[in-house]
LUMDO-288273 format. One record per residue: x, y negated, z negated of N, C-alpha, C in turn; chain; residue number from 1; residue in one letter. Coordinates in nm, 2 decimals. Layout:
<pts>
PT n.east n.north   n.up ca.east ca.north  ca.up c.east c.north   c.up chaine num residu
PT      X       Y      Z       X        Y      Z      X       Y      Z      A NUM      a
...
</pts>
This chain:
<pts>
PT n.east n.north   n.up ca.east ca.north  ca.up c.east c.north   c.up chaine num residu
PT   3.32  -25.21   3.75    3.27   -25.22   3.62   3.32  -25.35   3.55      A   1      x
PT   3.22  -25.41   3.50    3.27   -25.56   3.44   3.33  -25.53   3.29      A   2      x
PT   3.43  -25.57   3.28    3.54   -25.56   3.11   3.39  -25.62   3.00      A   3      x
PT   3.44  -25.55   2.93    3.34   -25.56   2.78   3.41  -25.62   2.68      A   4      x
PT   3.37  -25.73   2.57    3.45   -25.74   2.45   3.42  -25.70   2.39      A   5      x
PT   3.49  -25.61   2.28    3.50   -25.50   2.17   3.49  -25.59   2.04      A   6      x
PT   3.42  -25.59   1.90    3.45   -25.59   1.78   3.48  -25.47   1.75      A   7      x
PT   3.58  -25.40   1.67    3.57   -25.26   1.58   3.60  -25.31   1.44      A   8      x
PT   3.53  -25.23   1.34    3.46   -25.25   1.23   3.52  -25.10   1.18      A   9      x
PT   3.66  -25.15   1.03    3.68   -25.00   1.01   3.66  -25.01   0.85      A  10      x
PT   3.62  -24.93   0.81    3.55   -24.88   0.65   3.60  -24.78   0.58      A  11      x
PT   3.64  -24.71   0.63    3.70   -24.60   0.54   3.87  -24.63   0.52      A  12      x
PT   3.89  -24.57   0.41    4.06   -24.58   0.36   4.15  -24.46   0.49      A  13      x
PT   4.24  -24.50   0.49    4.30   -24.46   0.59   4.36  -24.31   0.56      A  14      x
PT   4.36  -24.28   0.42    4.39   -24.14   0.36   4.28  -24.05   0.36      A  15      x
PT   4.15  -24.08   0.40    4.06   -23.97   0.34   3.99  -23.98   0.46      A  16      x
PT   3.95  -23.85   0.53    3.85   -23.87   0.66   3.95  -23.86   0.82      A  17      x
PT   3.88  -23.90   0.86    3.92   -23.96   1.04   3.91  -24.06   1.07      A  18      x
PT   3.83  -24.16   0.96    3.86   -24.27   1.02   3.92  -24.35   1.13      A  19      x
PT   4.05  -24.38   1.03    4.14   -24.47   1.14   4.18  -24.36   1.24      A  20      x
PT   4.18  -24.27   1.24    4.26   -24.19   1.40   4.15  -24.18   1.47      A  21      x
PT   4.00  -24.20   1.48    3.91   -24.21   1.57   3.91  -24.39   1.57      A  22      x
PT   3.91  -24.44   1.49    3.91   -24.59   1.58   4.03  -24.63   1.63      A  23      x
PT   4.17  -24.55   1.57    4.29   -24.60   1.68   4.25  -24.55   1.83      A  24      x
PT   4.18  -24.40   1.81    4.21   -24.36   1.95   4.07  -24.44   2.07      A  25      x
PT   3.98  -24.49   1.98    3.88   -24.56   2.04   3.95  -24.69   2.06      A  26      x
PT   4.00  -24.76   2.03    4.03   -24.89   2.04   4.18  -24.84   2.15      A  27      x
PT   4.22  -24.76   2.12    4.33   -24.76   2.29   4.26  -24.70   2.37      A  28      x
PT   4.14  -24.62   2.40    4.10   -24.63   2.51   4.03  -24.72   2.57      A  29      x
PT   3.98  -24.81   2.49    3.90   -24.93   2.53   4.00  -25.00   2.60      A  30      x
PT   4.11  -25.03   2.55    4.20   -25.12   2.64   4.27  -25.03   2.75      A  31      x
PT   4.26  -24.90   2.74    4.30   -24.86   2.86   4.24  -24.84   3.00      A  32      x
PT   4.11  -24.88   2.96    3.99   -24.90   3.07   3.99  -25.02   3.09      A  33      x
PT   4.04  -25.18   3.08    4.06   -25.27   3.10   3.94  -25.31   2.99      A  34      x
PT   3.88  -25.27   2.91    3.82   -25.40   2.81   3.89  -25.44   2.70      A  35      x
PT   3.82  -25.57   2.65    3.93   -25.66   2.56   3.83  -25.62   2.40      A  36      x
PT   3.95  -25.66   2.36    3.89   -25.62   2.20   3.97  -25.78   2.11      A  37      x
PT   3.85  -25.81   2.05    3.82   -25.94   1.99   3.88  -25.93   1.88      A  38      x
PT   3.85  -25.86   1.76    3.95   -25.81   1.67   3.88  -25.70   1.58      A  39      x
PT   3.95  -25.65   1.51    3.95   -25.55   1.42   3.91  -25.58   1.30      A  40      x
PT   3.84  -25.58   1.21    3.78   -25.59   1.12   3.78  -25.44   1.00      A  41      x
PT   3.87  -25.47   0.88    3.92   -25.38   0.77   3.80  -25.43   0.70      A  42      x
PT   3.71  -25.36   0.65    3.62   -25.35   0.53   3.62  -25.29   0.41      A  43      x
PT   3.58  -25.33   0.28    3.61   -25.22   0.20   3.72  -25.13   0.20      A  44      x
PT   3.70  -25.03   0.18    3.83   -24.92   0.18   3.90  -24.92   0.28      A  45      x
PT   3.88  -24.95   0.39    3.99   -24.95   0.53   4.06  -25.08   0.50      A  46      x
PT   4.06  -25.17   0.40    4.16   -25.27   0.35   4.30  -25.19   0.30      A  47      x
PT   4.28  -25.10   0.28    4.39   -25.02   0.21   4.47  -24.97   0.32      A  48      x
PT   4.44  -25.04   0.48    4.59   -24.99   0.50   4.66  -25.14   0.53      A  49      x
PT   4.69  -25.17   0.43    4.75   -25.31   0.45   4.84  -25.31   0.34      A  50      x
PT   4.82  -25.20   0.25    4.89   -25.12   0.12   5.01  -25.06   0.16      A  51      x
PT   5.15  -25.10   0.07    5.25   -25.05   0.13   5.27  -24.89   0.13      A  52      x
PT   5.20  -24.83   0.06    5.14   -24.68   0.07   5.09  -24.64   0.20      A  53      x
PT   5.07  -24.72   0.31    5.01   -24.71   0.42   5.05  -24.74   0.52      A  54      x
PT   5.21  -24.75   0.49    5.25   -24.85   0.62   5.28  -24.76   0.77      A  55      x
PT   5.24  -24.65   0.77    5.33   -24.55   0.89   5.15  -24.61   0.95      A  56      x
PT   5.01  -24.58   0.92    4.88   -24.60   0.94   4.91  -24.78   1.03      A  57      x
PT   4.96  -24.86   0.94    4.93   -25.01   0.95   5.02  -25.04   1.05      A  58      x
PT   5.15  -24.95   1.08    5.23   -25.02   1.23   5.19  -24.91   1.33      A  59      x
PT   5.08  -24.84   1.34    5.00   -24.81   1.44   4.92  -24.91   1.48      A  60      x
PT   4.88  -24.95   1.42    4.76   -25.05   1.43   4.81  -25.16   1.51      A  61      x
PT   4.94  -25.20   1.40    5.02   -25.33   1.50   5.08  -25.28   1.65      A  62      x
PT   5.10  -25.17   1.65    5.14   -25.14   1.80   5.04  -25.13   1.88      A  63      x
PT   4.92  -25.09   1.86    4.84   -25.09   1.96   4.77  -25.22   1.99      A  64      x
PT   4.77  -25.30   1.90    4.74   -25.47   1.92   4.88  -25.54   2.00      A  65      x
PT   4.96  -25.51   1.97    5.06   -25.55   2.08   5.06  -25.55   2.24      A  66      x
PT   4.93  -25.46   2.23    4.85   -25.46   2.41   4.78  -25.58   2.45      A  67      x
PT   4.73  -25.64   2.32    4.62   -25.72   2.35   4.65  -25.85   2.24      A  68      x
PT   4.76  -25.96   2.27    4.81   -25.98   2.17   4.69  -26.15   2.15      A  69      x
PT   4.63  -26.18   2.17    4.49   -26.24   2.17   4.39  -26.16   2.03      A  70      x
PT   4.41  -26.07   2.06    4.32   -25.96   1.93   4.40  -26.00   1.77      A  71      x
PT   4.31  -26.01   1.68    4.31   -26.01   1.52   4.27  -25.87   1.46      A  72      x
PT   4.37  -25.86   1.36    4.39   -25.73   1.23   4.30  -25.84   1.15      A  73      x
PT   4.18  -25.84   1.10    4.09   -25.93   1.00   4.11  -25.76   0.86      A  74      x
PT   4.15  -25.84   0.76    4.10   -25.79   0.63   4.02  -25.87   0.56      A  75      x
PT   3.89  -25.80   0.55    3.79   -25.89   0.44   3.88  -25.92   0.31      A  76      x
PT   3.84  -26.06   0.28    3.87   -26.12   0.20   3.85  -26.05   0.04      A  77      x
PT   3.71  -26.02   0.03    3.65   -26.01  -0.06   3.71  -25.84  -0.11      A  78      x
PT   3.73  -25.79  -0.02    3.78   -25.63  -0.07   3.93  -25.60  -0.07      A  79      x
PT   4.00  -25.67  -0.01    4.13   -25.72  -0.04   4.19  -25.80  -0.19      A  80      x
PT   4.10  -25.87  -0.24    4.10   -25.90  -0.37   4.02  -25.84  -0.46      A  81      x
PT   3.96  -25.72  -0.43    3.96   -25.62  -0.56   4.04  -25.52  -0.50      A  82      x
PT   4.15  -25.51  -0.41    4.27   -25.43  -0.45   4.36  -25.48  -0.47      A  83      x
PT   4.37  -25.64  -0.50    4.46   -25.68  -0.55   4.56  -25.71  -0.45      A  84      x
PT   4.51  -25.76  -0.32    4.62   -25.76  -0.19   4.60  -25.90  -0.16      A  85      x
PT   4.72  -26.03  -0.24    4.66   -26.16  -0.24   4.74  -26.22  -0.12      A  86      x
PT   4.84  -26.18  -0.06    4.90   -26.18   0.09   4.88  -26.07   0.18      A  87      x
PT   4.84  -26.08   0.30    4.81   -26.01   0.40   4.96  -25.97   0.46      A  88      x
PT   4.98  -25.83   0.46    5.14   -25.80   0.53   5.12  -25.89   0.66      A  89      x
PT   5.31  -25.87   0.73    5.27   -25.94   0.89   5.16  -25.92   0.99      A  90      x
PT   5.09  -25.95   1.07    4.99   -25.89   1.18   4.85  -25.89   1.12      A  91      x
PT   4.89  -25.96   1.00    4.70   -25.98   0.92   4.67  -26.09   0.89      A  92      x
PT   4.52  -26.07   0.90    4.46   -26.24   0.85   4.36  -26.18   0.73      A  93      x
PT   4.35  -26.26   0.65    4.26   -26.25   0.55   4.15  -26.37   0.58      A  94      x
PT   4.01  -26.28   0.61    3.89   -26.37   0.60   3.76  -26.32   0.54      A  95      x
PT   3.67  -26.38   0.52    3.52   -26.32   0.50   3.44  -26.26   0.61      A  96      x
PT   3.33  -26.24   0.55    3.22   -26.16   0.66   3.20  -26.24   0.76      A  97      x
PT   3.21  -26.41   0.72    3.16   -26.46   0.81   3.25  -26.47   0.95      A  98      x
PT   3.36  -26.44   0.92    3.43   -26.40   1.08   3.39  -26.25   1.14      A  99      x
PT   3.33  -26.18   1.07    3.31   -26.05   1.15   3.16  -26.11   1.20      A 100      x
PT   3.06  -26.16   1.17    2.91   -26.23   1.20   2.98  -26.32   1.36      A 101      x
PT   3.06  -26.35   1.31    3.12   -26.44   1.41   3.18  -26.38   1.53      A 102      x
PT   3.23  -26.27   1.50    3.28   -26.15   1.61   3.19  -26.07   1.66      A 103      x
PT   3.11  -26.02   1.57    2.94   -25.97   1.65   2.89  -26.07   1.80      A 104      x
PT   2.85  -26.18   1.73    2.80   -26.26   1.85   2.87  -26.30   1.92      A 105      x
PT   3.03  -26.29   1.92    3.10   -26.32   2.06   3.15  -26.21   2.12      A 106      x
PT   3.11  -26.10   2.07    3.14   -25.95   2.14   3.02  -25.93   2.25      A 107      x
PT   3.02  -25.87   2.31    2.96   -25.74   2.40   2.91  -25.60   2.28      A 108      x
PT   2.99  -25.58   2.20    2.98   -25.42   2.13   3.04  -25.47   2.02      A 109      x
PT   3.00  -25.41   1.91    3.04   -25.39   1.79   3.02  -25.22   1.73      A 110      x
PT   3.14  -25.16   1.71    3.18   -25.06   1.71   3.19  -25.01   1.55      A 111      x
PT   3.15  -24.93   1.47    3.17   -24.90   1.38   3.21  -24.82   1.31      A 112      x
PT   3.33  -24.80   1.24    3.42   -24.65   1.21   3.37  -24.65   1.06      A 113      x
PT   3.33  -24.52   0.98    3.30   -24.49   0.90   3.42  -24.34   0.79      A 114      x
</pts>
């Protein structure tokens, strides 16, 4: 089987739903079948685990990126500044759409957590 590169795309807040524990557990299975994951992409509400209210959520995240240390924690820019999050904790980058547009077409798959 030839390795795939992964974008995962997460949207929902990390308090409400399944969200993040279906894309944690999708995104470690992807690297546990040898494909690479390009980076992770926080939208909207899934910006909120970069909130210190969310840190047990946000050093899952960094540990599982610690597999694949090439891979990016992206928080949109634009939804990070309407919660008021004007530094990204350690293990994040703050950018716009146009790096997830940018991750789409250098992916294989773009994955979407809701």
């Amino acid at each position: 089987m030839t390795p795939l590169l992964y974008t995962v795309v997460v949207h929902g807040a990390p308090d409400t739903g399944a969200c993040h524990e279906h894309s944690l557990a999708f995104t470690d299975a992807l690297l546990n079948r040898g494909h690479g994951l390009q980076r992770v992409f926080f939208y909207a509400e899934g910006v909120r685990v970069a909130l210190p209210d969310h840190a047990p959520r946000f050093a899952q995240w960094q540990t599982l990126l610690a597999k694949t240390p090439s891979s990016e924690l992206i928080l949109c820019s634009a939804s990070a500044e309407r919660l008021g999050l004007e530094t990204p904790p350690s293990g994040f980058l703050l950018a716009g759409l146009g790096s997830l547009m940018e991750s789409g077409l250098e992916s294989h798959r773009v994955v979407s957590f809701a």
